[in-house]
OpenMM code with the backbone's topology and positions (N, CA, C; nanometers):
from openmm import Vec3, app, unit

residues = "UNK UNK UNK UNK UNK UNK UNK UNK UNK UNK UNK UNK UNK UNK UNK UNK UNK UNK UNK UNK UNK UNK UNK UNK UNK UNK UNK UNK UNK UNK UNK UNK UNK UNK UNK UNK UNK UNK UNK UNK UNK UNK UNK UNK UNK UNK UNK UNK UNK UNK UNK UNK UNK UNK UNK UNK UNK UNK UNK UNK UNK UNK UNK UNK UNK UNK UNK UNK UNK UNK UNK UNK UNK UNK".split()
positions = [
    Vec3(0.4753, 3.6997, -1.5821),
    Vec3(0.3725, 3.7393, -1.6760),
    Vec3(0.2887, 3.6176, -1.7127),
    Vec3(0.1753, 3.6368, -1.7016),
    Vec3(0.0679, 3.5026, -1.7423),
    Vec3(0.0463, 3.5160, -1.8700),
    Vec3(0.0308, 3.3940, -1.9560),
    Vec3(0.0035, 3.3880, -2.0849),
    Vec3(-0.1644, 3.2974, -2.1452),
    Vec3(-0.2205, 3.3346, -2.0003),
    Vec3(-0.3609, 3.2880, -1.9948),
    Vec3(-0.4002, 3.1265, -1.9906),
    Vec3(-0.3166, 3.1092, -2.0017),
    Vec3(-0.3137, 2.9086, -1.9641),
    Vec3(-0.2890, 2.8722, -1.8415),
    Vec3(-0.3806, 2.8415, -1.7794),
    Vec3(-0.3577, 2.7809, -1.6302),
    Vec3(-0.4292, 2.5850, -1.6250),
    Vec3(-0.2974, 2.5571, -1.5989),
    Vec3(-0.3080, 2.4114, -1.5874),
    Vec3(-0.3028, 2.4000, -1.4340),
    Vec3(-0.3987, 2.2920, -1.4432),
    Vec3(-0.3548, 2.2110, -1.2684),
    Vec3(-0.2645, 2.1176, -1.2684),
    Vec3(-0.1542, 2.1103, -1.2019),
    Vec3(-0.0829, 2.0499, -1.1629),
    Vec3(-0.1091, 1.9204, -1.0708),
    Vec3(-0.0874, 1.7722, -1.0511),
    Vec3(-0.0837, 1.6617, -0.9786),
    Vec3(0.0606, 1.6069, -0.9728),
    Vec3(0.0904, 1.6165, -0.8917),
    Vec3(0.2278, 1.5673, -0.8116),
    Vec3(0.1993, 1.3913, -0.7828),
    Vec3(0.2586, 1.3253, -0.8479),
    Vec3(0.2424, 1.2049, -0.7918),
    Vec3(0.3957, 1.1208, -0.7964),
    Vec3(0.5218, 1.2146, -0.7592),
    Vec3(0.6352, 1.1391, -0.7517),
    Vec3(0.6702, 1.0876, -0.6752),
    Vec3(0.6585, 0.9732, -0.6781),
    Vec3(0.7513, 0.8403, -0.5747),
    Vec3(0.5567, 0.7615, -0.5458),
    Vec3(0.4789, 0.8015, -0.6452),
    Vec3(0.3731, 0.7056, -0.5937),
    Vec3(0.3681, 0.5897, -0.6782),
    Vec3(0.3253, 0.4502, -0.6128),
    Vec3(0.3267, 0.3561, -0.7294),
    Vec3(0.2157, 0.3263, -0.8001),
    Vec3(0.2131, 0.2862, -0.8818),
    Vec3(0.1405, 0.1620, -0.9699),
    Vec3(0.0291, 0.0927, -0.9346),
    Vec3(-0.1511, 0.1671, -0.8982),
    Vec3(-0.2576, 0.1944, -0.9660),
    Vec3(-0.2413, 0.3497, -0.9216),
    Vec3(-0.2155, 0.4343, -0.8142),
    Vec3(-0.2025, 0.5056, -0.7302),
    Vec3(-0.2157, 0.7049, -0.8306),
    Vec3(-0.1187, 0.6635, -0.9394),
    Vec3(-0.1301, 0.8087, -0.9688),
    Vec3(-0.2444, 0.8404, -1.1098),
    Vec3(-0.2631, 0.6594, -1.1662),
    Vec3(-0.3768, 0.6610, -1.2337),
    Vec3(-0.5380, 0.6893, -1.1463),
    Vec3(-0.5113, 0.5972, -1.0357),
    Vec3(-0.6508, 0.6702, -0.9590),
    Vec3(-0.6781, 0.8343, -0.9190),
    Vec3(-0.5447, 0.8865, -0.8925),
    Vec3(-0.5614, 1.0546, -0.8378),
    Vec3(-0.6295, 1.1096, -0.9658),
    Vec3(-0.5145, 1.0543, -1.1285),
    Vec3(-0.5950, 1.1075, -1.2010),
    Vec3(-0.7046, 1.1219, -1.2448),
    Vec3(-0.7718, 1.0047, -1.2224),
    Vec3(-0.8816, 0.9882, -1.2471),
    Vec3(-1.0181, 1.0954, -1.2029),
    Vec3(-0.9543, 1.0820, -1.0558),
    Vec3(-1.0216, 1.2215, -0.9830),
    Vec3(-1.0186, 1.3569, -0.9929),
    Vec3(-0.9034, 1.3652, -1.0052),
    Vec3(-0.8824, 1.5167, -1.0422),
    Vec3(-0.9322, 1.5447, -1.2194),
    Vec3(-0.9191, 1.4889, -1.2499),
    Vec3(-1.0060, 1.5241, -1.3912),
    Vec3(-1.1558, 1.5044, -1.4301),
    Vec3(-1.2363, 1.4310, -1.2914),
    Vec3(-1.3568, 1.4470, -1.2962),
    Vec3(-1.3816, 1.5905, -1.2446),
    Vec3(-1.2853, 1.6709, -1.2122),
    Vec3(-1.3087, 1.8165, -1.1696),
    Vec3(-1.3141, 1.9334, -1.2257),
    Vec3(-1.2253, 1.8887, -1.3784),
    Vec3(-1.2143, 1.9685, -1.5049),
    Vec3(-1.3081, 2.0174, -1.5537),
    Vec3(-1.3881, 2.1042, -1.6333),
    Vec3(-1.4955, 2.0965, -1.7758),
    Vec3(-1.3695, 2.0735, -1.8891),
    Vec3(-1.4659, 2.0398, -1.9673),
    Vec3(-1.3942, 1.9672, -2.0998),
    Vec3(-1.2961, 2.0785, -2.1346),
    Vec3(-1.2217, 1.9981, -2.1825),
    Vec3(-1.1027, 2.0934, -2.2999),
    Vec3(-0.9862, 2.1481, -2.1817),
    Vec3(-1.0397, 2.1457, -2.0533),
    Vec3(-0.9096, 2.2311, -1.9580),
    Vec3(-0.7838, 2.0886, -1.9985),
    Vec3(-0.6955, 2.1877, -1.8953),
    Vec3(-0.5480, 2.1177, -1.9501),
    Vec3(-0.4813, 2.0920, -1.7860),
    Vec3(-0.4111, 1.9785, -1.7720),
    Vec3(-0.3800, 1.9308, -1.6436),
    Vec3(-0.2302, 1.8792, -1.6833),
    Vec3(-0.1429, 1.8929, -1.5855),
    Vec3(-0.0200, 1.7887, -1.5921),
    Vec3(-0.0024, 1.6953, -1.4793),
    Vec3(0.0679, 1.5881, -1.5187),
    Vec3(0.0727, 1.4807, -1.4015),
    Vec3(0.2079, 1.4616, -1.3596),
    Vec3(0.2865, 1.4531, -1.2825),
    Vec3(0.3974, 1.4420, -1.2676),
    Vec3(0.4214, 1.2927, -1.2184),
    Vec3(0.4591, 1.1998, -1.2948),
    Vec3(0.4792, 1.0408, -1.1888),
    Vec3(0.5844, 1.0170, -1.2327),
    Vec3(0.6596, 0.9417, -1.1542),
    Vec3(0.7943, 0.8833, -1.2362),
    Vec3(0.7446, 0.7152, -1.2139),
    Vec3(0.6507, 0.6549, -1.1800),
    Vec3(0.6635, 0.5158, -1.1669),
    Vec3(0.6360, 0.4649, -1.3064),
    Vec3(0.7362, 0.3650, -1.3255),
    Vec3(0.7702, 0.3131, -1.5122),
    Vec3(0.6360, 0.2924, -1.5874),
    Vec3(0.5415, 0.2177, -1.4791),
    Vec3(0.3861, 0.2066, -1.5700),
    Vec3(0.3044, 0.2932, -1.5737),
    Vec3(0.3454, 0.4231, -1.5453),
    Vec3(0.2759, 0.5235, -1.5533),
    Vec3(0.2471, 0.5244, -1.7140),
    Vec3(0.3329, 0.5348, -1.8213),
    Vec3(0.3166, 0.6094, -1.9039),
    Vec3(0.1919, 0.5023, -1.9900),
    Vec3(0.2366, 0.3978, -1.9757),
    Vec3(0.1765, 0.2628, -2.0794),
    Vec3(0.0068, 0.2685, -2.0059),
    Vec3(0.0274, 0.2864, -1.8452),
    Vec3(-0.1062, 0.3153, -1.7470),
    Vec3(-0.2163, 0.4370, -1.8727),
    Vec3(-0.0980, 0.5382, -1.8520),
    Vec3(-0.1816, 0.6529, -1.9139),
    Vec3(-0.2344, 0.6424, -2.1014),
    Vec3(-0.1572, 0.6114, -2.1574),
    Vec3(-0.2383, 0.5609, -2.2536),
    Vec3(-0.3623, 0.4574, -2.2902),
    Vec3(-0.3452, 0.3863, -2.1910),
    Vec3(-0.4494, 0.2660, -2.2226),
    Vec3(-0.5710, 0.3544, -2.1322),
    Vec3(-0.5747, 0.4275, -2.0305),
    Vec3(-0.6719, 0.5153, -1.9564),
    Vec3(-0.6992, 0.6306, -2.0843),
    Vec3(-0.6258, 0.6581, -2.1450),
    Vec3(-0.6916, 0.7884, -2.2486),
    Vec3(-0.7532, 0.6918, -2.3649),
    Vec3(-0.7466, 0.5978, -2.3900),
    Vec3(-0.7949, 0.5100, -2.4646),
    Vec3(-0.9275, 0.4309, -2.4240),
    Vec3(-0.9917, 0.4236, -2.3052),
    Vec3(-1.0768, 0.4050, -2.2294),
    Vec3(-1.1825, 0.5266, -2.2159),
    Vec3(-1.0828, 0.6537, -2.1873),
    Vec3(-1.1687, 0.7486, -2.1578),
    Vec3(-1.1829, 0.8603, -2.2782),
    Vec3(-1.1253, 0.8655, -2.3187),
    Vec3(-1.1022, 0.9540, -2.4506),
    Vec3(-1.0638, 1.0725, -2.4273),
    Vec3(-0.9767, 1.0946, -2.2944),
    Vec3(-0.9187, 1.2263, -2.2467),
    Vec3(-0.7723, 1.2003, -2.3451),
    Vec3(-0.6859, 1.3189, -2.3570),
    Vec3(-0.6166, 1.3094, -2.4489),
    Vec3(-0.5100, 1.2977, -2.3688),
    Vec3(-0.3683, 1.2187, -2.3880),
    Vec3(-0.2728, 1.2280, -2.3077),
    Vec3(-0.1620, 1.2653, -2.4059),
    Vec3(-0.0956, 1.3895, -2.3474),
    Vec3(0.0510, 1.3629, -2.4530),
    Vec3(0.2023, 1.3540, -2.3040),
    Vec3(0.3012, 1.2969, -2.3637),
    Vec3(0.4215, 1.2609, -2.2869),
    Vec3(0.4905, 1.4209, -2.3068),
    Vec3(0.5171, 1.4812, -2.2072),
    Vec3(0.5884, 1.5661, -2.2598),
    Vec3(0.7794, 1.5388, -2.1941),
    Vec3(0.8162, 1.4891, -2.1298),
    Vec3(0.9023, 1.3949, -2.0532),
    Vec3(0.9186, 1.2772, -1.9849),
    Vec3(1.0194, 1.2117, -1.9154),
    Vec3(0.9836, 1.0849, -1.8669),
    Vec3(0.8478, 1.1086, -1.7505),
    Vec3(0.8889, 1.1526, -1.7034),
    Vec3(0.8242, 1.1887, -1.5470),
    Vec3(0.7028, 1.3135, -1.5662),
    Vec3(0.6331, 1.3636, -1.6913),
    Vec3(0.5683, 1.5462, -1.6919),
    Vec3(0.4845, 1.4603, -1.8024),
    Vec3(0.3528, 1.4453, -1.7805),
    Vec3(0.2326, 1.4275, -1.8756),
    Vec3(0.1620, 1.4997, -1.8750),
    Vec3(0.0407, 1.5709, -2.0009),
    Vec3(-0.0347, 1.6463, -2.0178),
    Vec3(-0.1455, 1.5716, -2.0931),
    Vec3(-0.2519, 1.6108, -1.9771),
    Vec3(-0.3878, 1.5826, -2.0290),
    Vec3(-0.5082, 1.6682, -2.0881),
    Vec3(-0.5618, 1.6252, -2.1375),
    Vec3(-0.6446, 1.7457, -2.1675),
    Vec3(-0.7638, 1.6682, -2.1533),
    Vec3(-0.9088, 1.7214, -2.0446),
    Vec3(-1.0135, 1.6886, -2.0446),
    Vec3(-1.1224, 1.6631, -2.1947),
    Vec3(-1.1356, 1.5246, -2.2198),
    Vec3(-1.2081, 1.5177, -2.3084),
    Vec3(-1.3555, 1.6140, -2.2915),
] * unit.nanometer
topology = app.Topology()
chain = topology.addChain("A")
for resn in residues:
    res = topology.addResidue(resn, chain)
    for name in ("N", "CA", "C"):
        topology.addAtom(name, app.Element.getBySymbol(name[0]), res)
C-alpha cells in the first residue's frame, strides 16, 4: 500500500570518500524543491561530508542511521 511519499533512493555502499558526496550532488540537481531522497553510504566521512554540504547548500540533511541519510531538496 503506498502512503504517497516516494523518495529516490542512491545506493552508494562500499563507495569512498568524495564519491557518494559527488553522486549526491547530482542526483539532487534532479529534484524540484522540497522532494525527499535517501542516501545509503557507509564510508565514515560520509556523515560529517553531508553536513558541511547541507551547510553549503542549504538542502536539509537528517541521519536517520549509520549508513541511511535523508535529504530533502532545498
Amino acid at each position: 500500500m503506498s502512503n504517497g511519499i516516494e523518495r529516490e533512493v542512491l545506493d552508494c555502499i562500499g563507495a569512498l570518500c568524495p564519491t557518494p558526496i559527488i553522486q549526491l550532488s547530482k542526483a539532487v540537481k534532479t529534484l524540484e524543491s522540497g522532494k525527499k531522497l535517501i542516501l545509503k553510504a557507509d564510508d565514515p566521512a560520509t556523515k560529517s561530508d553531508l553536513l558541511a554540504w547541507s551547510r553549503l547548500t542549504g538542502n536539509q540533511v537528517s541521519v536517520i542511521d549509520e549508513t541511511t541519510f535523508e535529504i530533502v531538496k532545498a
